[in-house]
N, C-alpha and C positions, 0 to 999 in steps of 0.2 A: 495702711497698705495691706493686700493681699495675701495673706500667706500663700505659698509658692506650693507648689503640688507635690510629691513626692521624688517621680523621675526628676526636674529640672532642679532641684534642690540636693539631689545625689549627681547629677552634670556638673553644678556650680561647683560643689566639696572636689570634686575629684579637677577638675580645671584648676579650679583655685593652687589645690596640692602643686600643679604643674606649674604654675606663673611663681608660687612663694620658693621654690628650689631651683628656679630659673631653667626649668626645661621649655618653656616660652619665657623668652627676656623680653626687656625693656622696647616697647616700639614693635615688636613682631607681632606679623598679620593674625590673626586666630579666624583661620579659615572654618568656613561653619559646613563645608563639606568634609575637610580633613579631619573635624573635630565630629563630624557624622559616621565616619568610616571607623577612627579611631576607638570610639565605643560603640559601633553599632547600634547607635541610636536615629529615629528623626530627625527632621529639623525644627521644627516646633520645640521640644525641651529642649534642646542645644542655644536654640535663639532664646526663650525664657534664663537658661540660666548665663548668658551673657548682659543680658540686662539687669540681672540680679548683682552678680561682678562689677557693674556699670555704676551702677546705685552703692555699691562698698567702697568705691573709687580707686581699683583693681584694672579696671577694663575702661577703652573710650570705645567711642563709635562717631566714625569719622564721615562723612558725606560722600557718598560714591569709593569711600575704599574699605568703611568695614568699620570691623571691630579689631583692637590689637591693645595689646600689654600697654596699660598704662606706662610712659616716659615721662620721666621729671626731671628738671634744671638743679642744678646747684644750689640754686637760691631757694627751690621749692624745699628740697630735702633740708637746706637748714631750718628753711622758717616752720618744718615738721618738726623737726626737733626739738626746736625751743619751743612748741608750744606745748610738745609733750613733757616738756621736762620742769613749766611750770605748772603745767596740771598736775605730775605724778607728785609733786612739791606738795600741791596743796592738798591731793588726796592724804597725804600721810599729817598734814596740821590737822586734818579733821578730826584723826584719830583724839584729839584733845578729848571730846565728847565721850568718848566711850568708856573710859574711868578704867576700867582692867584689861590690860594687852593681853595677859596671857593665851588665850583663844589664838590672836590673830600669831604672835610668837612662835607658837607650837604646829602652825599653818607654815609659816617660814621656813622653822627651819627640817620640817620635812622637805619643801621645796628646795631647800638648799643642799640637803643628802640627797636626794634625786639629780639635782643638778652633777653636783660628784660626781654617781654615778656615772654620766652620761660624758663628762669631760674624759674620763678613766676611759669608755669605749669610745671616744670622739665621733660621739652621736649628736648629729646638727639639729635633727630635728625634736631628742628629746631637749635636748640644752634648751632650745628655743620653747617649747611647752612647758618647764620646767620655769621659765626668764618671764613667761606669761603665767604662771601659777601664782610665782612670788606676787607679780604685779596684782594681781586679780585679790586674792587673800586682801592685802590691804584695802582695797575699794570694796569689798563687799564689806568688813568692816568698817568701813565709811557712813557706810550710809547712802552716802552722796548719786543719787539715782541720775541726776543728771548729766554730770562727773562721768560716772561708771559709763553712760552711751555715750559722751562724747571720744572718754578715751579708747572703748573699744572701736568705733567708729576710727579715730586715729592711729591705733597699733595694725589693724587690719592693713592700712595704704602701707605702713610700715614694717609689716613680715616679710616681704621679700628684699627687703634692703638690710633684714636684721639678717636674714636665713646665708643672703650672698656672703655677707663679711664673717661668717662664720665655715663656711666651706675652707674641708682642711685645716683649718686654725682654731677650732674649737680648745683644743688646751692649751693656746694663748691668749684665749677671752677672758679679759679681767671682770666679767660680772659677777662670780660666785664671789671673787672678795668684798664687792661695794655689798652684796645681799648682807655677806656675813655682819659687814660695818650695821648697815641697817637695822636687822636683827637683832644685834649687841644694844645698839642706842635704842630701841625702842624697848628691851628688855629693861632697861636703865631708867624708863621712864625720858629720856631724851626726846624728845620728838622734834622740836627746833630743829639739834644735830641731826636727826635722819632724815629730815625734809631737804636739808643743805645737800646730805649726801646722796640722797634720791636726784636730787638735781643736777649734780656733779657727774653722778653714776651716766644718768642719760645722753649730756652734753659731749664727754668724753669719748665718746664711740664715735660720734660724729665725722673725724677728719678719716678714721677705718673705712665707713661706711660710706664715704662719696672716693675716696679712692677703688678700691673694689666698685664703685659702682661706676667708674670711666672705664677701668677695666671689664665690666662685664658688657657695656658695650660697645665697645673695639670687639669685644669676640664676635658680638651679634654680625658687626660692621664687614669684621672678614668671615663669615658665614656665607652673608649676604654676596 
């Protein structure tokens, strides 16, 4: 693939920002004039980084009506789910290989005082980079190259359905305890236990995260 040129790859970040905090939701048009106005840019890098979005599986592009915020079914977002949550499984059995956790530990539980942090200022979007830090430490201690694309390729479709059910309710999000569990068991040497709880950890969100997400489009719906 082409690496993307400067402008349409600073369009993509700054779009993307908009679709992951739901100021374009679920199904809405991404007009490539409004979105030319909005940053005073062309159409040429506006259309480039739509198909970049397109290729992240953020964005469709529909025949004769456009481009618009990727919409998913129920059944999409679980079977997202559980695949993430047997991948983020296996990324932490990998950890077998690597003989001394310490490194990746002290990765954690920074991520986990950061995360704090952010619950104490009911910051969505650090909690949320904070939720991807934790995740990331592990798979780069992994190893696992292949692993690491697939699940960033799938947390990506997944940020804006983490980001929604986190609006306002961040210091009711029970992820800093599963990290902490994590953390602890892999400090222990556990790894089994933390692959159970990584798995646990991700499935558990789930019925949050398609609730809030009928809710966020009923709002689109009376917008509309």
């Amino acid at each position: 693939m082409t690496l993307p040129t400067t402008l349409p790859y600073h369009m993509m970040e700054q779009i993307r920002e908009l679709i992951v905090d739901g100021t374009y939701k679920p199904g809405e048009r991404l007009g490539e004039q409004e979105l030319e106005a909005r940053f005073s840019s062309s159409r040429s890098p506006i259309r480039e980084a739509l198909r970049l979005l397109e290729m992240q599986g953020l964005v469709v592009h529909l025949p004769r009506r456009g481009f618009r915020v990727r919409e998913m079914t129920p059944r999409e977002i679980h079977d997202l789910y559980e695949l993430r949550a047997e991948l983020e499984a296996m990324s932490v059995r990998h950890l077998r290989s690597v003989g001394d956790l310490s490194a990746v530990v002290a990765r954690l539980k920074q991520s986990n005082e950061a995360m704090r942090e952010a619950i104490e200022n009911n910051d969505a979007w650090s909690h949320l980079n904070q939720n991807i830090a934790f995740h990331m430490a592990i798979l780069d201690c992994s190893g696992n190259l292949p692993l690491k694309s697939t699940l960033l390729h799938l947390n990506t479709i997944a940020m804006p359905l983490r980001h929604n059910a986190l609006r306002g309710r961040v210091s009711n999000n029970l992820t800093l305890r599963f990290h902490e569990q994590i953390t602890e068991e892999l400090e222990a040497g556990q790894i089994d236990a933390a692959a159970r709880t990584m798995h646990e950890h991700v499935m558990v969100s789930l019925p949050t995260v398609l609730r809030h997400y009928k809710e966020q489009l009923v709002e689109r719906t009376m917008a509309d």
